[in-house]
C-alpha positions as CSV (number, residue, x, y, z in Angstrom):
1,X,4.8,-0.7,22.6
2,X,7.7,-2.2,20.5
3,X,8.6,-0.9,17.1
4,X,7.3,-3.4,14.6
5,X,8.5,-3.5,10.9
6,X,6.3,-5.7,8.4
7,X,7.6,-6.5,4.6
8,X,5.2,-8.6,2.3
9,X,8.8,-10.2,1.0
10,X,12.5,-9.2,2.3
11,X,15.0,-7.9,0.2
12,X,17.6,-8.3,2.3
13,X,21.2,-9.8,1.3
14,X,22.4,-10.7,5.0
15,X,19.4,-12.8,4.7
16,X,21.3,-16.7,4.6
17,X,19.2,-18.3,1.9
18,X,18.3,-15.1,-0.2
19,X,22.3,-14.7,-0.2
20,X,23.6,-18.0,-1.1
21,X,20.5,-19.2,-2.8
22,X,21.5,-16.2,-5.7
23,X,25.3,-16.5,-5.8
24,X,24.8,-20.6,-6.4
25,X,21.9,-20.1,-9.1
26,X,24.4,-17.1,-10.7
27,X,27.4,-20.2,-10.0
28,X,25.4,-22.6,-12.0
29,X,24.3,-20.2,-14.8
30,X,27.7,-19.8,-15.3
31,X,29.1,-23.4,-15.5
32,X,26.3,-24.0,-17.8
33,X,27.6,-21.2,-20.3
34,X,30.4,-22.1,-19.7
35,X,29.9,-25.8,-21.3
36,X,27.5,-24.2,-24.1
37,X,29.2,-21.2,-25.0
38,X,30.6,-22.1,-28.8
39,X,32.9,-19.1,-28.6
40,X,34.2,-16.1,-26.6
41,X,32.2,-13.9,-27.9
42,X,28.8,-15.7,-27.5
43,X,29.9,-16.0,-23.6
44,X,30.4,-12.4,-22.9
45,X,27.0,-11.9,-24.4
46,X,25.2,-14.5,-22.0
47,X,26.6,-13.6,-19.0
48,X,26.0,-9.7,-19.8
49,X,22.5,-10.7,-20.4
50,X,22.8,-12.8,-16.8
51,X,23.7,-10.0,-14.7
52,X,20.8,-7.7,-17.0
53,X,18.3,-10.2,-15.7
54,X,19.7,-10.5,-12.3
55,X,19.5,-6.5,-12.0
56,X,16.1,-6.5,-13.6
57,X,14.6,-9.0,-11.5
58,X,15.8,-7.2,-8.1
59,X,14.4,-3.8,-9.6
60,X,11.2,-5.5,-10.1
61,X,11.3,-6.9,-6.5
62,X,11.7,-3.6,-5.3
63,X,9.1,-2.2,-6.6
64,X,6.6,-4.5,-5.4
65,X,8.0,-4.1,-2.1
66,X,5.8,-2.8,0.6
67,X,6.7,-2.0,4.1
68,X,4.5,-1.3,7.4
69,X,5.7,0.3,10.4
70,X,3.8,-0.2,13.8
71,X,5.3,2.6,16.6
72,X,3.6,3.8,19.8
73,X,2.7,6.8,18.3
74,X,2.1,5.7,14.9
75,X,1.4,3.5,11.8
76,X,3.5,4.6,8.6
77,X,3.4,2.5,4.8
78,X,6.5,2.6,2.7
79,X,6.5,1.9,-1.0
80,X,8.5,2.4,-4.0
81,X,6.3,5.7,-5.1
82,X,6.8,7.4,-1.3
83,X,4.3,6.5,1.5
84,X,1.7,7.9,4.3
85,X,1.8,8.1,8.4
86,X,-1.1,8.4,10.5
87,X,-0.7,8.9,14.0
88,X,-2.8,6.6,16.2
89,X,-4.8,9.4,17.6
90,X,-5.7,10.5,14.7
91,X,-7.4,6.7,13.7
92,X,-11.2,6.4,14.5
93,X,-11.4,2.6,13.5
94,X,-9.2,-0.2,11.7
95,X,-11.4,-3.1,10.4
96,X,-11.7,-5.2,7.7
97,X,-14.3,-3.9,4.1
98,X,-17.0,-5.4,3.6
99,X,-19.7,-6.3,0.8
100,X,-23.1,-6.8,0.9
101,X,-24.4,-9.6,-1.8
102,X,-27.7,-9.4,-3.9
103,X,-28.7,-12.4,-0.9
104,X,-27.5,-10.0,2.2
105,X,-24.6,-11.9,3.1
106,X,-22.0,-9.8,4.1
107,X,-18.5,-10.9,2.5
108,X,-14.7,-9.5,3.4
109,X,-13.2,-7.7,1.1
110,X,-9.0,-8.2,0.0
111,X,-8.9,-4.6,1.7
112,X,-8.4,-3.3,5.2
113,X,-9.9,0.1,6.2
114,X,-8.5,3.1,7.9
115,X,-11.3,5.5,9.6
116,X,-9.6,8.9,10.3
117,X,-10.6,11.3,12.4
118,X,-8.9,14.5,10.4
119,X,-7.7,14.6,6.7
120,X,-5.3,17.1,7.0
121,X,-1.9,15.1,8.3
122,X,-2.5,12.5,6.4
123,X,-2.5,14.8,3.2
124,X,0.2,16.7,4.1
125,X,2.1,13.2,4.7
126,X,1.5,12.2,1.4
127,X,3.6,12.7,-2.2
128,X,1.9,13.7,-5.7
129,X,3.3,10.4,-7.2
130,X,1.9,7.9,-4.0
131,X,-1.6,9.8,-4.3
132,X,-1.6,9.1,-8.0
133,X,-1.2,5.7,-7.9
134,X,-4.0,5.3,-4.7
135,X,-6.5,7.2,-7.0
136,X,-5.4,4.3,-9.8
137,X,-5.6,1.1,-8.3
138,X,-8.3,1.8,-5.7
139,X,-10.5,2.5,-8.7
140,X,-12.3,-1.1,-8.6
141,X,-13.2,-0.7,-4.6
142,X,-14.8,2.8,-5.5
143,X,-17.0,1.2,-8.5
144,X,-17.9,-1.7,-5.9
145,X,-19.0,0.6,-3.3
146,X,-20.9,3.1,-5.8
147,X,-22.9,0.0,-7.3
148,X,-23.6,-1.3,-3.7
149,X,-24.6,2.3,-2.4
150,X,-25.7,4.5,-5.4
151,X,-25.7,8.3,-5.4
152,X,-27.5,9.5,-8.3
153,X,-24.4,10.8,-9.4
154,X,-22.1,9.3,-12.7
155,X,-19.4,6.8,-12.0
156,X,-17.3,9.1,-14.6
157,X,-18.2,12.4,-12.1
158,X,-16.8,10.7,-9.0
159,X,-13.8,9.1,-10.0
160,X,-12.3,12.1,-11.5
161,X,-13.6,14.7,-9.1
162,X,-11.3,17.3,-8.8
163,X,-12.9,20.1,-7.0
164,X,-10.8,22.0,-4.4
165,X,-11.2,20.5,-0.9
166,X,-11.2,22.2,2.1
167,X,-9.8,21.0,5.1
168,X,-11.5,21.3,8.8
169,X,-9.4,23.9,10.0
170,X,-9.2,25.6,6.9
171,X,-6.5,24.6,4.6
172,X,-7.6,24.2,1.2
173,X,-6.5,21.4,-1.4
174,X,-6.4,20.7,-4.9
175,X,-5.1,19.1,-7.6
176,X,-4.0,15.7,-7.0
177,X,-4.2,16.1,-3.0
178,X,-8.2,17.2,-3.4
179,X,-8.6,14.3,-6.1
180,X,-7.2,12.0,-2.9
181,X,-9.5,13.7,-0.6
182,X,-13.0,13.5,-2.4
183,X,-12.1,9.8,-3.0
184,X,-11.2,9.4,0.5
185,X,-14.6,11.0,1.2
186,X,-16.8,8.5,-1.4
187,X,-15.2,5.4,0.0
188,X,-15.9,7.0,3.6
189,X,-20.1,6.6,2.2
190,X,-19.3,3.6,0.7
191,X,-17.3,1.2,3.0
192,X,-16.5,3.4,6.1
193,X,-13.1,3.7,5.5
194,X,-10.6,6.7,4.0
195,X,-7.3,4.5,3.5
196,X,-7.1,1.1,2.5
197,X,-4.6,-1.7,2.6
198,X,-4.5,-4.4,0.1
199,X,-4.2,-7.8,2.1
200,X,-2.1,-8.2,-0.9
201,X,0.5,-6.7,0.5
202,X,0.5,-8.1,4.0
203,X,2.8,-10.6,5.4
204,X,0.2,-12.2,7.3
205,X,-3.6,-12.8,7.4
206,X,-5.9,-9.4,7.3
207,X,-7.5,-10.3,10.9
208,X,-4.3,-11.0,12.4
209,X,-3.1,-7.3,10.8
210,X,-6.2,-5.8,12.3
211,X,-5.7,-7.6,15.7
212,X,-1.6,-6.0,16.3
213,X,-2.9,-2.7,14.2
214,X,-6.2,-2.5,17.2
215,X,-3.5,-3.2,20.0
216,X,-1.4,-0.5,19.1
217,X,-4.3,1.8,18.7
218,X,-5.8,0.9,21.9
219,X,-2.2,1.3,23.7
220,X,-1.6,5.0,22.2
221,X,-2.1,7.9,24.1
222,X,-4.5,10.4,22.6
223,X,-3.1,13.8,21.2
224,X,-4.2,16.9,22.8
225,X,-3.0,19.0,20.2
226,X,-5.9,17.9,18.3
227,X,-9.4,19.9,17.9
């Protein structure tokens, strides 16, 4: 299988219209300070505060950038905060959430779900400051999934539950990499799923992900090394 790179936007400046389309927006910025700019002083000001917004708007475009990496052997995510790598054997299932109405309909959900067969690599994979912000935004898929399947626990307990996880071969966890693994193992109860992948960040339709993501998986070879 080919090595496939996916980008919910490109920020790339050998890219024709991206290129030109900045340098003649910057052009005509400039001619029109140019013809308002009452003195010398007032025009250095403008275009400093040009090439500010300029600067500010590409940091803020990098941010948002994510990137998804398809290989034979695995599937990797690439943000601004760090990013995560699963190997394909170590995937049980790729598939699209789910929610169950007060009716019984059964709805997609703007996420896609990972099913893994081991926690440990994709732990280890992951940095302090990527886990933080996973615990933080997948906060309102939790709460949907503990109001659709409740516990008897407090929404308060989950969320923030700490305790010190322990891997299947052993390895013990905590802090911020045992918060991300007893969330991984709620939204397991609730939707199925350990990681999830905002269809926000896609560059395509979620089934259409699922489809090339499935390929790949069914095209890997399995890993012996595993238990």
């Amino acid at each position: 299988m080919q090595t496939v790179h996916l980008c919910n936007h490109h920020l790339d400046w050998q890219t024709p219209w991206l290129k030109w389309g900045a340098v003649g927006l910057f052009a005509i910025l400039c001619c029109l300070t140019l013809w308002w700019a009452p003195s010398l002083y007032h025009l250095v000001v403008i275009l400093c505060l040009l090439v500010l917004l300029f600067g500010l708007s590409w940091w803020i475009l990098r941010l948002s950038r994510v990137q998804f990496t398809l290989t034979a052997t695995h599937l990797s995510q690439q943000v601004a905060k760090g990013g995560w790598v699963v190997k394909w054997s170590n995937i049980q299932q790729i598939g699209i959430c789910e929610y169950q109405n007060a009716e019984g309909w059964c709805q997609p959900l703007p996420w896609i779900g990972i099913r893994l067969k081991q926690y440990e690599p994709y732990l280890d994979s992951i940095c302090p400051r990527l886990a933080s912000d996973i615990l933080m935004s997948q906060r309102a898929l939790l709460y949907l999934g503990a109001k659709q399947h409740p516990m008897g626990a407090q929404f308060e307990d989950i969320i923030l539950d700490a305790l010190p996880y322990e891997g299947k071969h052993g390895k013990r966890y905590s802090g911020l990499a045992a918060m991300l693994a007893n969330r991984m193992h709620y939204q397991r109860e609730f939707h199925g799923y350990d990681i999830f992948i905002s269809t926000a960040d896609l560059d395509r339709e979620a089934e259409d992900f699922v489809g090339l993501a499935r390929r790949y998986l069914a095209a890997a070879e399995p890993d012996t090394t595993q238990a």
